[in-house]
C-alpha positions in Angstrom: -9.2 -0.4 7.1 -12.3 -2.2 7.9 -14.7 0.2 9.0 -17.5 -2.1 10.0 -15.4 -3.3 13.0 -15.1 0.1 14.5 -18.8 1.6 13.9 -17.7 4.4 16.1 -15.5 5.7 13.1 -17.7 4.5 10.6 -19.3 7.8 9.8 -15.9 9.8 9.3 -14.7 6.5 7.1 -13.9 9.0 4.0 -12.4 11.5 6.4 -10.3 9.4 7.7 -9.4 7.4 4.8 -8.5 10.3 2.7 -6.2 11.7 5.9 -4.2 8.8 6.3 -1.7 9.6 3.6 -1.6 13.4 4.6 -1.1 12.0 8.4 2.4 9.6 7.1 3.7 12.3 5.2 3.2 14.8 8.4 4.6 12.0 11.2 6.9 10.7 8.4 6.1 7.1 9.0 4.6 4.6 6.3 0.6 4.8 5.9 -0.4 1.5 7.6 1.4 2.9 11.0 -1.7 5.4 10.4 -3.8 2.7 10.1 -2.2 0.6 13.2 -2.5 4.1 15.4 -6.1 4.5 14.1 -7.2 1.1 15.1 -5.4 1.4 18.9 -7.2 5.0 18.9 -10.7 3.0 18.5 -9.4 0.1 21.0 -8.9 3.2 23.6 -12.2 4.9 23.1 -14.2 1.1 23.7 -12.6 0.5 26.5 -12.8 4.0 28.2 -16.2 5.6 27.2 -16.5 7.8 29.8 -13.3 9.6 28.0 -14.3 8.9 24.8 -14.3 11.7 22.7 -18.7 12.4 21.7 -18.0 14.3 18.6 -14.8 15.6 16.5 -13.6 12.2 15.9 -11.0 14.0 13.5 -9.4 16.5 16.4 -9.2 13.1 18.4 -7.2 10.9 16.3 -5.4 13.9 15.2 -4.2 14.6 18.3 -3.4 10.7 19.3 -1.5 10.7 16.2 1.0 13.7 17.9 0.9 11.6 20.9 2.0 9.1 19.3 5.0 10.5 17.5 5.8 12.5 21.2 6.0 9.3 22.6 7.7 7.2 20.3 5.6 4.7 19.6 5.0 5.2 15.8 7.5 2.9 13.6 9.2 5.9 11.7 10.1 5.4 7.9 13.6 4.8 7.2 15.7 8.1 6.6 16.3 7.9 3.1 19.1 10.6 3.0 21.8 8.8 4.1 25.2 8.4 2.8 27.8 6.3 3.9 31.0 8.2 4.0 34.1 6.5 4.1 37.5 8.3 4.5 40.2 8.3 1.3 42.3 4.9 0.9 45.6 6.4 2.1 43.6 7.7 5.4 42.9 4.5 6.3 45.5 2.5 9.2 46.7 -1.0 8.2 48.0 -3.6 10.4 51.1 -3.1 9.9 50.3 0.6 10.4 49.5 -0.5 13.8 52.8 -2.3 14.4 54.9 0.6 13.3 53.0 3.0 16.3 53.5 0.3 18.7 57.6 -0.1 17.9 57.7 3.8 18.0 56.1 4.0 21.9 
């Protein structure tokens, strides 16, 4: 993250850069989402100052970053628990399985 385009965040840089991995594991979505969210957070506060948060830059992007996820607009990560289940061989209808069913109606 470049830090010298958004001087408003430049003096919680560390903060913030040491958060965003804590932030992905808490949302569960990759760490440059946390980046992308941080950088529409700053785009929000420049255009709407009177708004802007004055201090506890932390609590704010904190709480954009549940926003966020509330709202669905964070890319989540891939769930990496699933399994493809398939049923057993002889469960599984043919053709001619087919044909037999319609014959019998």
């Amino acid at each position: 993250m470049d830090f010298d385009k958004m001087p408003r965040f430049k003096m919680n840089a560390l903060q913030i850069t040491c958060k965003v991995s804590e932030w992905s594991e808490i949302f569960k979505v990759e760490p440059s989402e946390i980046e992308r969210q941080i950088e529409l957070a700053y785009g929000w506060m420049v255009n709407n100052p009177r708004r802007a948060p004055k201090s506890d830059v932390m609590r704010y992007l904190y709480n954009w970053m549940l926003i966020a996820d509330r709202k669905l607009s964070m890319r989540k990560r891939p769930v990496d628990n699933f399994k493809e289940v398939r049923p057993p061989e002889d469960e599984i209808l043919t053709g001619e399985d087919f044909a037999r069913m319609r014959q019998a109606i």
